[in-house]
N, C-alpha and C positions, 0 to 999 in steps of 0.2 A: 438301464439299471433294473435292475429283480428287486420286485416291493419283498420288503421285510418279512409278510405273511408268509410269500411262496419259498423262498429261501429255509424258514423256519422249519417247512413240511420238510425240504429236500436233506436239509442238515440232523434232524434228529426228531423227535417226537416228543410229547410234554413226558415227564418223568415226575415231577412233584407236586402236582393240581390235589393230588390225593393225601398229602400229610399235613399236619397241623399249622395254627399258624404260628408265626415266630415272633416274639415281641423285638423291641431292637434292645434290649437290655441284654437279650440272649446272645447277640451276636457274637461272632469268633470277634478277636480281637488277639495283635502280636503280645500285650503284656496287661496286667490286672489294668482295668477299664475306672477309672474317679470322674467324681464329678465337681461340679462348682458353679455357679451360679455369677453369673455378670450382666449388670445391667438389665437384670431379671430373666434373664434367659439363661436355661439349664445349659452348659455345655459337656459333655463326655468327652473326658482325653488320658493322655498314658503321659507320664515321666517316667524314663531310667531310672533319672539321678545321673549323679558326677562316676562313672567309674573310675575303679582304681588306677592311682597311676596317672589321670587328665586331667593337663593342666586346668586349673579352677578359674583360672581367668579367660580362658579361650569363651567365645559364643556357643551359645547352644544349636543344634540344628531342628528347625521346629517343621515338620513336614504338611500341606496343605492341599489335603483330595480334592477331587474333581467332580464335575458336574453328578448326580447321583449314584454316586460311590461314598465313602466311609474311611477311616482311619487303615482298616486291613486293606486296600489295594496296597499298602507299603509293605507287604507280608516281607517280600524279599528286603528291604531297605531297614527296617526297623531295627531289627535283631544287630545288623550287619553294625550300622555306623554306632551302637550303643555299646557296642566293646572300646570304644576309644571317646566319642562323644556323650552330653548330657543331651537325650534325644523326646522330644516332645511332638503329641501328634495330637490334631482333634478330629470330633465330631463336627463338620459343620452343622450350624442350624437349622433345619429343615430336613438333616440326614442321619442314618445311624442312631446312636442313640442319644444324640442330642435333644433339644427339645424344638415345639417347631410353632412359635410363634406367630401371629400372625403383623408379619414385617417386610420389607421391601424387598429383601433377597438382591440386593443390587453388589455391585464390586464394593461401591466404596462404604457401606452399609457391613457387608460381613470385614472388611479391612478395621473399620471403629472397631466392630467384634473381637476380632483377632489380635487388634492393637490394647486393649483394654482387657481383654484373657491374661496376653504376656504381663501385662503389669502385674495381674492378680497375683503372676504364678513368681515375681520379681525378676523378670527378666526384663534387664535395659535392652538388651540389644542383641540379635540372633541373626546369622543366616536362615534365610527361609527359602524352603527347598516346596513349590508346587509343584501340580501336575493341572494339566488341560483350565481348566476354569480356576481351579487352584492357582497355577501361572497367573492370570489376570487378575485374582486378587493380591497373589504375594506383589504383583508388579504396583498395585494401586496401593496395598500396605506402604510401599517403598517411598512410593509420591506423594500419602498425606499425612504420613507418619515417619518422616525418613530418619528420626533417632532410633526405631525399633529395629533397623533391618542394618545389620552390617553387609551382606553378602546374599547374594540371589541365584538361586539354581530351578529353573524353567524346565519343567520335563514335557517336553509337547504341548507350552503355554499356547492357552487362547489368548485372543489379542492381540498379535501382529498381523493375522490378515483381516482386511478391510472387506466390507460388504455395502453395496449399493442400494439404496431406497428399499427399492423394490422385496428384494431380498431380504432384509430385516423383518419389513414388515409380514412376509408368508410368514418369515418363523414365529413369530409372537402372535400371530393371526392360529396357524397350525396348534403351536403346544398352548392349549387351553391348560385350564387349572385340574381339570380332571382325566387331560389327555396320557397322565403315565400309568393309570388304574385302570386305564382301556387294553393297556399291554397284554399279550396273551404268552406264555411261558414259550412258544416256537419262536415268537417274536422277538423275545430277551433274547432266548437264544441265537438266532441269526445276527441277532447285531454283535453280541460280543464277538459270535466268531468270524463273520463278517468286518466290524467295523471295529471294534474296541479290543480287541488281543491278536497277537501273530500267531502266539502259542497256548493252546489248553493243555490245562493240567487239574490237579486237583483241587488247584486253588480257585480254580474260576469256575468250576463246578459248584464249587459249594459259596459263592456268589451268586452263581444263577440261582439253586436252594435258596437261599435267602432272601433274595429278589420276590421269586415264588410267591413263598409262604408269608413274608412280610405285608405281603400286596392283601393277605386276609383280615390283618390289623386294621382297628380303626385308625393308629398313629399314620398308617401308609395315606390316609387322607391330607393331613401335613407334608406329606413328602412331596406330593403329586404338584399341590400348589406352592410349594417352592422351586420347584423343577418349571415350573412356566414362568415364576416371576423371575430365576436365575437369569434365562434364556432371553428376556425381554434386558436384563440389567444387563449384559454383557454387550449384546449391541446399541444398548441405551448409551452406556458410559464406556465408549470405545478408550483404550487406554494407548494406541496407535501415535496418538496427535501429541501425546506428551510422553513417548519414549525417550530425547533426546534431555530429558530433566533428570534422568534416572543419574545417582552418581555413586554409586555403591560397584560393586565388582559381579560379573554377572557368567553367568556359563547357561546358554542354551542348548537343550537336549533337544536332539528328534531323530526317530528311526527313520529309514531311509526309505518305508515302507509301511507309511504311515495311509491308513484311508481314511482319516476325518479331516486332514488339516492339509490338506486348502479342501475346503468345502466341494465335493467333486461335483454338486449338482449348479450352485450359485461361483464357483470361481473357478473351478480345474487348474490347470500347472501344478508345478512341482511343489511338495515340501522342503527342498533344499532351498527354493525361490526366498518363500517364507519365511526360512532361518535365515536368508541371509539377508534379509532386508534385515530382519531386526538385528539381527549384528552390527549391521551398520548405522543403523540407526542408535542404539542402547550406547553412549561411550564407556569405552571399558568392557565389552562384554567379547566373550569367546562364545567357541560353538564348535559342537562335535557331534558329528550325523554318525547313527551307529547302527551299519549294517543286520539289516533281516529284523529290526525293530519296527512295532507297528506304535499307533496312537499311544498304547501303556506300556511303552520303550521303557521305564523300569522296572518291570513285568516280564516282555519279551526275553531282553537279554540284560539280564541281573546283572553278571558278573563286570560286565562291560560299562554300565550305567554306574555300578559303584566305584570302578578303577576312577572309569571321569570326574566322577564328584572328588572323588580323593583325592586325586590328583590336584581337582579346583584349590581345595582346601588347603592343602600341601602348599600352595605359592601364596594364600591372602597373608 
Protein backbone atom coordinates (compact mmCIF):
# COMPACT_ATOMS: atom_id res chain seq x y z
CA UNK A 1 0.00 0.00 0.00
CA UNK A 2 1.61 3.70 -1.01
CA UNK A 3 1.39 5.86 2.42
CA UNK A 4 -0.77 8.84 1.73
CA UNK A 5 2.22 11.40 1.67
CA UNK A 6 3.94 9.70 -1.38
CA UNK A 7 0.75 9.28 -3.43
CA UNK A 8 -0.07 13.01 -2.64
CA UNK A 9 3.40 14.06 -4.37
CA UNK A 10 2.56 11.71 -7.31
CA UNK A 11 -1.23 12.89 -7.70
CA UNK A 12 -0.74 16.65 -7.75
CA UNK A 13 0.77 19.33 -5.74
CA UNK A 14 -0.61 21.68 -2.81
CA UNK A 15 -2.60 24.46 -4.73
CA UNK A 16 -4.28 26.22 -1.72
CA UNK A 17 -1.60 26.54 1.46
CA UNK A 18 -1.50 30.15 -0.09
CA UNK A 19 -5.09 31.57 0.41
CA UNK A 20 -7.02 32.74 3.24
CA UNK A 21 -8.69 30.96 5.78
CA UNK A 22 -12.25 29.97 5.36
CA UNK A 23 -14.54 30.22 8.34
CA UNK A 24 -17.35 27.29 8.14
CA UNK A 25 -20.10 29.81 7.95
CA UNK A 26 -18.55 30.56 4.57
CA UNK A 27 -18.96 27.34 3.32
CA UNK A 28 -20.77 26.43 -0.12
CA UNK A 29 -23.88 24.90 0.85
CA UNK A 30 -26.83 23.17 -1.94
CA UNK A 31 -29.51 25.84 -0.34
CA UNK A 32 -29.59 29.06 2.24
CA UNK A 33 -27.70 27.43 5.28
CA UNK A 34 -30.12 28.18 9.18
CA UNK A 35 -29.46 27.63 12.27
CA UNK A 36 -31.00 26.44 15.53
CA UNK A 37 -29.80 25.48 18.71
CA UNK A 38 -30.65 21.87 20.60
CA UNK A 39 -29.76 20.92 23.57
CA UNK A 40 -27.29 23.76 23.58
CA UNK A 41 -25.51 22.94 20.57
CA UNK A 42 -25.60 25.15 17.51
CA UNK A 43 -26.65 22.95 14.54
CA UNK A 44 -26.41 24.33 10.71
CA UNK A 45 -29.01 22.79 8.23
CA UNK A 46 -31.24 23.52 4.99
CA UNK A 47 -35.05 22.98 4.64
CA UNK A 48 -36.68 23.02 1.09
CA UNK A 49 -39.97 22.93 2.49
CA UNK A 50 -43.09 21.08 1.05
CA UNK A 51 -42.89 21.58 -2.73
CA UNK A 52 -45.53 22.14 -4.84
CA UNK A 53 -47.73 19.43 -5.77
CA UNK A 54 -46.25 16.88 -2.57
CA UNK A 55 -48.18 15.18 -0.81
CA UNK A 56 -48.02 16.82 2.80
CA UNK A 57 -48.36 13.67 4.52
CA UNK A 58 -45.50 11.71 2.78
CA UNK A 59 -42.03 11.74 5.25
CA UNK A 60 -39.58 14.01 4.73
CA UNK A 61 -36.20 12.79 3.55
CA UNK A 62 -33.51 14.00 6.07
CA UNK A 63 -30.05 13.35 4.57
CA UNK A 64 -26.96 12.43 7.10
CA UNK A 65 -22.96 13.08 6.10
CA UNK A 66 -20.12 11.20 6.91
CA UNK A 67 -17.17 11.07 8.80
CA UNK A 68 -15.53 14.66 8.10
CA UNK A 69 -17.56 15.96 5.44
CA UNK A 70 -20.63 18.36 5.71
CA UNK A 71 -24.11 18.86 4.32
CA UNK A 72 -22.72 19.74 0.48
CA UNK A 73 -21.12 16.12 -0.21
CA UNK A 74 -25.22 15.70 -1.13
CA UNK A 75 -24.47 18.40 -3.85
CA UNK A 76 -25.82 15.96 -6.34
CA UNK A 77 -28.88 14.57 -4.01
CA UNK A 78 -30.20 17.65 -2.58
CA UNK A 79 -31.37 19.84 -5.35
CA UNK A 80 -32.65 16.37 -7.04
CA UNK A 81 -35.14 14.82 -4.56
CA UNK A 82 -36.39 18.50 -3.32
CA UNK A 83 -38.35 18.87 -6.58
CA UNK A 84 -40.81 16.24 -5.32
CA UNK A 85 -39.70 15.86 -1.37
CA UNK A 86 -39.48 18.13 1.81
CA UNK A 87 -35.71 17.69 1.90
CA UNK A 88 -33.67 18.29 5.12
CA UNK A 89 -29.88 18.15 5.77
CA UNK A 90 -27.51 19.00 8.63
CA UNK A 91 -24.26 19.97 9.92
CA UNK A 92 -23.23 17.39 12.13
CA UNK A 93 -21.42 18.49 15.39
CA UNK A 94 -18.09 18.72 15.25
CA UNK A 95 -18.45 19.64 11.22
CA UNK A 96 -19.22 22.24 8.88
CA UNK A 97 -20.73 24.78 10.33
CA UNK A 98 -22.20 23.44 13.20
CA UNK A 99 -20.82 24.04 16.38
CA UNK A 100 -18.31 21.67 18.12
CA UNK A 101 -18.76 21.01 21.48
CA UNK A 102 -16.99 19.50 23.44
CA UNK A 103 -18.99 15.89 23.60
CA UNK A 104 -18.77 12.31 22.96
CA UNK A 105 -19.13 12.25 19.25
CA UNK A 106 -20.22 8.60 19.61
CA UNK A 107 -23.35 6.99 17.26
CA UNK A 108 -25.73 7.00 19.72
CA UNK A 109 -24.82 10.56 21.12
CA UNK A 110 -25.15 12.36 17.48
CA UNK A 111 -28.61 9.91 17.02
CA UNK A 112 -30.20 11.94 20.65
CA UNK A 113 -28.71 14.79 18.32
CA UNK A 114 -30.47 13.97 15.30
CA UNK A 115 -33.52 12.72 16.97
CA UNK A 116 -34.17 15.88 19.01
CA UNK A 117 -33.20 18.44 15.74
CA UNK A 118 -36.12 16.47 14.04
CA UNK A 119 -38.51 17.15 16.78
CA UNK A 120 -37.25 20.83 16.96
CA UNK A 121 -37.87 21.09 13.22
CA UNK A 122 -41.68 18.94 13.88
CA UNK A 123 -40.94 16.29 12.18
CA UNK A 124 -42.47 12.82 13.55
CA UNK A 125 -41.11 10.67 11.27
CA UNK A 126 -38.63 10.77 8.18
CA UNK A 127 -36.74 8.40 6.03
CA UNK A 128 -33.25 8.94 6.64
CA UNK A 129 -30.91 8.65 3.89
CA UNK A 130 -26.80 8.40 5.34
CA UNK A 131 -23.72 8.05 4.09
CA UNK A 132 -20.50 6.11 5.53
CA UNK A 133 -20.70 7.04 9.34
CA UNK A 134 -23.70 8.83 8.46
CA UNK A 135 -25.09 5.16 7.77
CA UNK A 136 -24.15 4.06 11.36
CA UNK A 137 -25.85 6.83 12.97
CA UNK A 138 -29.03 6.80 10.82
CA UNK A 139 -28.90 2.88 11.65
CA UNK A 140 -28.45 3.73 15.55
CA UNK A 141 -31.22 6.72 14.99
CA UNK A 142 -33.49 3.80 13.83
CA UNK A 143 -32.65 1.52 17.04
CA UNK A 144 -33.19 4.02 19.86
CA UNK A 145 -35.28 6.23 18.34
CA UNK A 146 -37.41 3.98 16.08
CA UNK A 147 -40.76 6.42 15.93
CA UNK A 148 -38.37 9.01 13.99
CA UNK A 149 -37.27 6.91 11.08
CA UNK A 150 -39.92 5.56 8.78
CA UNK A 151 -37.39 4.32 6.04
CA UNK A 152 -33.54 3.89 5.74
CA UNK A 153 -31.32 4.57 2.77
CA UNK A 154 -27.46 3.40 3.60
CA UNK A 155 -25.16 4.98 1.05
CA UNK A 156 -21.88 2.92 1.84
CA UNK A 157 -22.92 2.77 5.69
CA UNK A 158 -20.24 2.11 8.21
CA UNK A 159 -21.29 -0.63 10.45
CA UNK A 160 -21.70 -3.72 8.90
CA UNK A 161 -18.17 -4.81 8.73
CA UNK A 162 -16.80 -5.99 12.03
CA UNK A 163 -13.25 -5.31 13.22
CA UNK A 164 -11.11 -7.50 15.72
CA UNK A 165 -9.38 -6.21 19.10
CA UNK A 166 -6.46 -5.56 17.62
CA UNK A 167 -7.66 -3.47 14.82
CA UNK A 168 -9.93 -0.96 16.72
CA UNK A 169 -7.61 -0.37 18.90
CA UNK A 170 -4.65 0.91 16.19
CA UNK A 171 -7.27 3.10 14.98
CA UNK A 172 -8.21 4.96 18.21
CA UNK A 173 -4.53 4.62 19.24
CA UNK A 174 -3.53 6.23 15.35
CA UNK A 175 -6.44 9.19 15.06
CA UNK A 176 -5.37 11.28 18.20
CA UNK A 177 -7.41 14.49 18.86
CA UNK A 178 -4.98 16.41 16.87
CA UNK A 179 -4.21 13.92 14.21
CA UNK A 180 -6.49 15.74 11.32
CA UNK A 181 -4.63 19.26 11.75
CA UNK A 182 -1.45 17.23 10.92
CA UNK A 183 -2.92 16.64 7.31
CA UNK A 184 -0.95 18.20 4.76
CA UNK A 185 -3.12 19.42 1.58
CA UNK A 186 -1.19 16.38 -0.87
CA UNK A 187 -2.50 14.32 1.76
CA UNK A 188 -6.31 15.32 1.54
CA UNK A 189 -5.56 15.16 -1.69
CA UNK A 190 -4.46 11.49 -2.32
CA UNK A 191 -7.04 10.23 -0.11
CA UNK A 192 -10.00 11.69 -1.71
CA UNK A 193 -8.69 10.63 -4.99
CA UNK A 194 -7.37 7.50 -3.77
CA UNK A 195 -9.85 6.57 -1.22
CA UNK A 196 -13.03 8.65 -0.91
CA UNK A 197 -14.30 9.65 -4.89
CA UNK A 198 -14.25 7.50 -8.26
CA UNK A 199 -14.65 10.59 -9.99
CA UNK A 200 -13.23 14.39 -9.51
CA UNK A 201 -14.93 17.10 -10.61
CA UNK A 202 -15.37 20.43 -9.46
CA UNK A 203 -17.11 19.62 -6.63
CA UNK A 204 -14.50 17.79 -4.86
CA UNK A 205 -12.09 20.36 -5.75
CA UNK A 206 -13.52 22.94 -3.99
CA UNK A 207 -13.91 20.45 -0.90
CA UNK A 208 -10.31 19.78 -0.91
CA UNK A 209 -10.31 24.10 -0.91
CA UNK A 210 -12.17 24.10 1.85
CA UNK A 211 -10.54 21.39 3.73
CA UNK A 212 -7.29 23.50 3.13
CA UNK A 213 -8.17 26.79 4.13
CA UNK A 214 -10.53 25.57 6.98
CA UNK A 215 -7.52 23.73 8.55
CA UNK A 216 -6.24 27.67 9.29
CA UNK A 217 -9.31 28.37 11.57
CA UNK A 218 -9.12 28.08 15.00
CA UNK A 219 -12.82 26.26 14.74
CA UNK A 220 -10.68 23.40 12.59
CA UNK A 221 -9.30 22.65 16.29
CA UNK A 222 -13.09 21.30 16.98
CA UNK A 223 -13.18 19.33 14.08
CA UNK A 224 -9.82 17.43 14.63
CA UNK A 225 -11.13 16.27 18.04
CA UNK A 226 -14.37 15.16 16.78
CA UNK A 227 -12.85 13.22 13.99
CA UNK A 228 -10.92 10.97 16.78
CA UNK A 229 -13.73 10.86 19.07
CA UNK A 230 -16.14 9.68 15.89
CA UNK A 231 -13.56 7.11 15.10
CA UNK A 232 -13.19 5.66 18.63
CA UNK A 233 -17.49 5.78 18.72
CA UNK A 234 -17.98 3.77 15.82
CA UNK A 235 -15.91 0.86 16.74
CA UNK A 236 -16.97 1.47 20.43
CA UNK A 237 -20.77 1.06 19.70
CA UNK A 238 -20.66 -1.41 16.89
CA UNK A 239 -24.13 -1.25 15.49
CA UNK A 240 -23.54 -5.04 13.63
CA UNK A 241 -24.87 -7.14 16.72
CA UNK A 242 -28.27 -5.42 16.72
CA UNK A 243 -28.97 -5.20 12.92
CA UNK A 244 -31.60 -7.95 13.04
CA UNK A 245 -33.82 -5.20 15.46
CA UNK A 246 -34.05 -2.92 12.66
CA UNK A 247 -37.73 -2.93 11.37
CA UNK A 248 -38.29 0.01 9.16
CA UNK A 249 -37.61 -0.72 5.28
CA UNK A 250 -34.02 -0.40 4.28
CA UNK A 251 -32.14 -0.12 0.79
CA UNK A 252 -28.42 -0.49 0.95
CA UNK A 253 -26.02 1.37 -1.43
CA UNK A 254 -22.55 0.51 -2.34
CA UNK A 255 -20.42 1.02 -5.47
CA UNK A 256 -18.92 -2.00 -6.67
CA UNK A 257 -15.70 -0.15 -6.42
CA UNK A 258 -15.58 0.91 -3.34
CA UNK A 259 -11.80 1.29 -1.48
CA UNK A 260 -12.65 2.04 2.22
CA UNK A 261 -15.16 -0.50 2.93
CA UNK A 262 -14.04 -3.40 3.85
CA UNK A 263 -11.23 -1.87 5.38
CA UNK A 264 -8.31 -3.14 2.93
CA UNK A 265 -5.44 -3.01 5.56
CA UNK A 266 -7.46 -4.68 8.84
CA UNK A 267 -10.23 -6.97 6.58
CA UNK A 268 -9.73 -7.14 2.77
CA UNK A 269 -12.50 -9.13 0.62
CA UNK A 270 -15.10 -7.71 -1.14
CA UNK A 271 -17.65 -5.05 -0.67
CA UNK A 272 -20.35 -6.86 -2.25
CA UNK A 273 -19.40 -9.51 0.91
CA UNK A 274 -20.33 -6.58 3.16
CA UNK A 275 -23.66 -5.65 1.60
CA UNK A 276 -24.65 -8.78 1.60
CA UNK A 277 -24.16 -9.76 4.85
CA UNK A 278 -26.09 -6.71 5.96
CA UNK A 279 -28.89 -7.55 3.67
CA UNK A 280 -29.25 -10.51 5.32
CA UNK A 281 -29.00 -9.57 8.28
CA UNK A 282 -31.33 -5.93 8.18
CA UNK A 283 -35.06 -7.77 7.78
CA UNK A 284 -36.70 -6.08 5.10
CA UNK A 285 -33.72 -4.43 3.59
CA UNK A 286 -32.74 -4.45 -0.17
CA UNK A 287 -29.43 -3.66 -1.87
CA UNK A 288 -28.15 -2.41 -5.06
CA UNK A 289 -24.31 -2.50 -5.94
CA UNK A 290 -23.83 0.18 -8.56
CA UNK A 291 -21.16 -0.24 -10.93
CA UNK A 292 -17.82 2.17 -11.27
CA UNK A 293 -19.09 3.68 -7.70
CA UNK A 294 -16.57 4.33 -5.25
CA UNK A 295 -16.91 4.94 -1.21
CA UNK A 296 -19.21 8.40 -2.16
CA UNK A 297 -21.25 6.08 -4.57
CA UNK A 298 -23.79 9.15 -4.43
CA UNK A 299 -21.11 11.30 -5.83
CA UNK A 300 -19.53 8.86 -8.20
CA UNK A 301 -22.67 8.00 -10.00
CA UNK A 302 -25.61 10.38 -9.30
CA UNK A 303 -27.87 9.54 -11.79
CA UNK A 304 -27.93 6.02 -10.76
CA UNK A 305 -27.81 6.48 -6.91
CA UNK A 306 -30.99 8.68 -7.25
CA UNK A 307 -33.13 6.22 -9.85
CA UNK A 308 -32.38 3.75 -6.65
CA UNK A 309 -33.61 5.75 -4.00
CA UNK A 310 -36.57 6.63 -6.03
CA UNK A 311 -37.32 3.82 -6.89
CA UNK A 312 -36.93 2.64 -2.93
CA UNK A 313 -39.40 5.33 -2.19
CA UNK A 314 -41.80 4.50 -5.17
CA UNK A 315 -42.68 0.93 -3.38
CA UNK A 316 -42.71 2.08 0.78
Amino acid sequence: MIPAVLLGYALGAARYNDLPPLQPSELWAPLPVQHTEVEGVDIAYIDSGLPPGADPDAPPLVFVHGLSSYMSFWEYQIPEFAKTHRVLALDLPGFGASGRPDAPYTPPWYADVVDNWLGSMGVVSAVVIGHSMGGQIAMTLALNHPSRVSALVLSAPAGLERFQPGAASWMKDYWTESRAMEAREEEIRANFQAMVFNRMDRGVERLIEERVRMMKTESFAGTSVAVSRCIAGMVDYPVWVRLGELRVPTLIVYGNDDHMIPNPVFTGGSTRSIAEAGKKAIPDAELALIPGGGHTVHHDQPEKFNAAVSDFLGRL
